[in-house]
N, C-alpha and C positions, 0 to 999 in steps of 0.2 A: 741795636747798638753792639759793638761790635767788644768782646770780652778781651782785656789785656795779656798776652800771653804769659804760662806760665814755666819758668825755666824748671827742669825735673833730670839733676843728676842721679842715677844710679847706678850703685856703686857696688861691682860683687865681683866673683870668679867667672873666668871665661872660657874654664875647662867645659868642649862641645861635653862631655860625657858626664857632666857633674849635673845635680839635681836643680842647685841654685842658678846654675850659668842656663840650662832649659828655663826654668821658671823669667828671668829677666827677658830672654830671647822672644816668649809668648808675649810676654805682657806689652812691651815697649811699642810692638806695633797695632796693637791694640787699645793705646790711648788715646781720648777723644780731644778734639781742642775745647780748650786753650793750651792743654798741655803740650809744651815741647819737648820729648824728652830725649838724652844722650846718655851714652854707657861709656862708665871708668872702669876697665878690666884691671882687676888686683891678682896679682901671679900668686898661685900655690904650690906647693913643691908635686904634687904628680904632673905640672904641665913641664919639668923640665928634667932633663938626663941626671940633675946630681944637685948638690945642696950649694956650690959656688954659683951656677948656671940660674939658679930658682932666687939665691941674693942678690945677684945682679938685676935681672927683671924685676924685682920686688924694690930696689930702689929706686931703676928708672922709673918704673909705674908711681911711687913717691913725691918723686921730684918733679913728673909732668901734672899731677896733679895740684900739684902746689900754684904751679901754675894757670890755672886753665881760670875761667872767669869765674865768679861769683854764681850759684845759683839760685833759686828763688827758693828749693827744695832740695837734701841731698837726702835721697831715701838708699840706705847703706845697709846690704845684707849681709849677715852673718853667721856662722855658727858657733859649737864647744871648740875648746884647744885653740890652737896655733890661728884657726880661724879668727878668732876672737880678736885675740892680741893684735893678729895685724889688721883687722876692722876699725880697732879702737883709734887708733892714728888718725882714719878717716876719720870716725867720728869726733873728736879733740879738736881738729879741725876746724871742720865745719861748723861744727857749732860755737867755736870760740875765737874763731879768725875771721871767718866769713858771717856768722849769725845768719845765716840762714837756715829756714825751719831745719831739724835734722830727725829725721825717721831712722828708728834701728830696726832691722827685719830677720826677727830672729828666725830661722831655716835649724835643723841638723835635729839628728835623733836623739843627743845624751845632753841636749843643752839643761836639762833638769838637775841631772846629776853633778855636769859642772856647776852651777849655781849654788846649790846645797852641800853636796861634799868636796868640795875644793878646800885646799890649807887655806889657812885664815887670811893673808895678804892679798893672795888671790882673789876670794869670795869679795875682800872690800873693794878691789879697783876694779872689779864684773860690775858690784851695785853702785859704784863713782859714776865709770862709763855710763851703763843705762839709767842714772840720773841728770844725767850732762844733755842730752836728747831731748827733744821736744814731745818725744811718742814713740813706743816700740808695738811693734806689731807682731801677733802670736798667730798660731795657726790652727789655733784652739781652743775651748774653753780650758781644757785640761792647763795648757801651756800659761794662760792667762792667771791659773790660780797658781803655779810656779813664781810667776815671779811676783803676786801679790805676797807672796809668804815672806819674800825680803823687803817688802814694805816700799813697791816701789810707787815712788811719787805721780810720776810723770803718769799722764795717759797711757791707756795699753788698748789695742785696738785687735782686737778679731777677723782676722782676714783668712778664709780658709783657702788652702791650693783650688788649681778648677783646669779642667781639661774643656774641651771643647768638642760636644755629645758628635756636631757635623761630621766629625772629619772619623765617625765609628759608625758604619750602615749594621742594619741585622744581615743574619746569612741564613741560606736553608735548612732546614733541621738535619743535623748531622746523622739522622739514622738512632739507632738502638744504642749507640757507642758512645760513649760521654767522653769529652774530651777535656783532661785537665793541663792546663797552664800553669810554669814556671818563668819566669821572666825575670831575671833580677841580677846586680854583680854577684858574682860566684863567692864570696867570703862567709866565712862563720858567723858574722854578725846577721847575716840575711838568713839565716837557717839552713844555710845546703848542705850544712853534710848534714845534719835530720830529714831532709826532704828526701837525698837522694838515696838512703835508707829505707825511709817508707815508699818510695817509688818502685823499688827493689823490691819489696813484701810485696806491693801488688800482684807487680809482672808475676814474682815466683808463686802465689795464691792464684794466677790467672783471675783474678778480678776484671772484668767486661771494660776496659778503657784504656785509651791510648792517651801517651804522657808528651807534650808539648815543651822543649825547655830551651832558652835562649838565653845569651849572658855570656861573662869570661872572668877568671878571676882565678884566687889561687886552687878553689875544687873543682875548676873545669876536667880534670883526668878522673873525676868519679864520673859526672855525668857523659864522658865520653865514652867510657866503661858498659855502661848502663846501654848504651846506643847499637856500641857494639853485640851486649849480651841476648835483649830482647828486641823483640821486631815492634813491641807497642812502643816503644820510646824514640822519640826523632828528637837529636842534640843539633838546634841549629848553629851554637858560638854566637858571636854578636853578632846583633843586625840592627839591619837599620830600621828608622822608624816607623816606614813602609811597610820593613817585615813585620816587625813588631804590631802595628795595626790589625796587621792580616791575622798573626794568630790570635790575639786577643777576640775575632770577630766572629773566631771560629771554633772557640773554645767556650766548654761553657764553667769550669770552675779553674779559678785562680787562686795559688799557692802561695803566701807570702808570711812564711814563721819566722820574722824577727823577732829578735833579742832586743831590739828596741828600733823606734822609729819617732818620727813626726807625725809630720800627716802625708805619707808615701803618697805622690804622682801616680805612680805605678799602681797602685789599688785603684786610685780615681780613672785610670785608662781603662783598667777591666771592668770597671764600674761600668765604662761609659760601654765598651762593647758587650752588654750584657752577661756578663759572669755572676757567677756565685762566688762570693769570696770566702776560702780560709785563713783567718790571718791571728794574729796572737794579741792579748788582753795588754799591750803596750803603749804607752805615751797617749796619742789622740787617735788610736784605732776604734778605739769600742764607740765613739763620734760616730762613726761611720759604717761599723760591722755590728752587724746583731743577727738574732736568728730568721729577720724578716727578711735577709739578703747572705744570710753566709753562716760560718759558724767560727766562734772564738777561741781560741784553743791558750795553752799554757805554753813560754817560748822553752824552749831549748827537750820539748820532748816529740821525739818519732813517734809514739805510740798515738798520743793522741792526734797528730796530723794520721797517720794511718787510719785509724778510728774514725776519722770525720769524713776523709775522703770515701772507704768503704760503706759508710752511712748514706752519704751523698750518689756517689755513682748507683746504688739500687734505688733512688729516690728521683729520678727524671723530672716527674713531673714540676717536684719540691720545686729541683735544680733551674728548670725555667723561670719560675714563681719566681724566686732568688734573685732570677739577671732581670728579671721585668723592674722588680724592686729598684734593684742596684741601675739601671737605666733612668727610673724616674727620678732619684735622690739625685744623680747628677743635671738633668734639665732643670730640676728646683732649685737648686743649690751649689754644687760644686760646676761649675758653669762660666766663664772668663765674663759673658755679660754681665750676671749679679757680681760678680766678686772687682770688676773694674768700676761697678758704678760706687760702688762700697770705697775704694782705692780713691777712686776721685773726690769724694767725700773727706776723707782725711787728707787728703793735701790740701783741700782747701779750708779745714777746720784752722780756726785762728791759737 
């Protein structure tokens, strides 16, 4: 017999270079019937030249949604700030015009801190909103006991990010030379000017390894620096996903000292092309990083990314050990098949 279709609005940003608008992009083609699903792009201010330009698309985007039909599901992602506020719209919405089921999916690195320290009026209409929803979905246990702390009613659902192991082959053993990975936007909140410091102590200690680093942002003129001063460092700038693939495939430790995060994509990609990861004791990393596949460091310090790398490149074999790890944790778990079938389970939860 033949299952009734089911309508699945979602609803997020559709900046190509944004974490959320990638995640929507995976998943949409990746849903099995009955589900049919359509994307409502919400304008944020880096998709446009200025803050008049980013208004005006933000109420078009508004007012065509108001329009569009009824769905059966509107799963709305979100994150901290500005994100938030203009999610809530959608969510208010849907849930209160339309009734239909509304999932909030909450995305973003500081969503903790907005929740807990935000001024008081704030803090109430974050815990209105995510009461008003039928179910929010976290990206973590971590994220899950967040917003149990504000008492939140509604269902909270456990969905963790998931790359897709196929599209990451193994490569040949790169020789004596360990190759570490940087991939990430170029800002302070990602670690790079701590990285590209200890990248710097390497080269100049001549430590055995060649430094990998892709991205753009406001520290791209250190690691171009870096490119220019040693022969071990190759600064690719952005690339694309291809490239991105390639060195991930070909590297075997991955660099990623945030100041805070989620559940980074970007770890789950080195994951998948077998890396070791260095990443910092933040949000829902220690989920995912331990010393069975990587090592955790403290955020906003050089020394210890230094330290762990230097630890790491004399340890080869460890190093492999590490990415076998981080390769198997992604086919078990962070994986589009388990994490869609999980997905489809909550839309269809009553």
């Amino acid at each position: 017999m033949t299952q009734s279709k089911i309508n699945v609005l979602l609803i997020g940003p559709v900046n190509p270079t944004g974490g959320i608008a990638q995640y929507i992009n995976e998943l949409v083609p990746r849903l099995p019937e009955p589900f049919d699903p359509e994307v409502h792009g919400v304008d944020s201010l880096q998709d446009h030249d200025g803050f008049s330009s980013f208004l005006v698309g933000l109420i078009d985007s508004t007012i065509s949604f108001v329009f569009r039909s009824e769905p059966d599901v509107a799963h709305i992602h979100t994150s901290h700030g500005a994100s938030f506020f203009i999610s809530s719209v959608y969510i208010l919405f849907a849930a209160k015009v339309w009734d239909s089921k509304t999932l909030i999916h909450v995305h973003g690195s500081s969503f903790d801190d907005f929740v807990t320290e935000s001024s008081f009026p704030v803090k109430k209409y974050v815990e209105f909103v995510l009461r008003v929803g039928d179910g929010t979905i976290v990206l973590s246990d971590y994220w899950k006991d967040v917003l149990t702390s504000v008492q939140l009613e509604k269902d909270i659902y456990v969905l963790q990010n998931a790359v897709d192991p196929s599209e990451y082959n193994s490569t040949e053993e790169n020789g004596n030379t360990v190759k570490i990975a940087y991939i990430s936007n170029l800002i302070d909140r990602k670690g790079s000017v701590e990285s590209s410091i200890a990248f710097k102590q390497l080269c100049e200690e001549e430590v055995d390894c060649q430094i990998e680093i892709a991205g753009k942002g406001i520290n791209s003129d250190r690691m171009e620096l870096l490119d220019e001063q040693f022969n071990q460092v190759t600064y690719h700038g952005y690339v694309s996903e291809t490239k991105k693939r390639e060195i991930l495939e070909n590297s075997d430790i991955y660099v990623l000292p945030s100041y805070a995060e989620g559940l980074p994509i970007a770890i789950l990609e080195a994951m998948a092309g077998e890396n070791a990861i260095v990443s910092t004791n933040v949000g829902s990393i220690p989920e995912v990083v331990s010393d069975k596949n990587g090592r955790l460091i403290k955020p906003r310090s050089t020394e210890e990314i230094l330290e762990a790398l230097k630890t790491l490149v004399k340890r080869s074999d460890e190093v492999e050990k590490m990415g076998t790890e981080s390769r198997r944790m992604i086919e078990d778990k962070y994986n589009w098949d388990v994490v869609i079938e999980q997905l489809a389970q909550i839309y269809r939860n009553k």
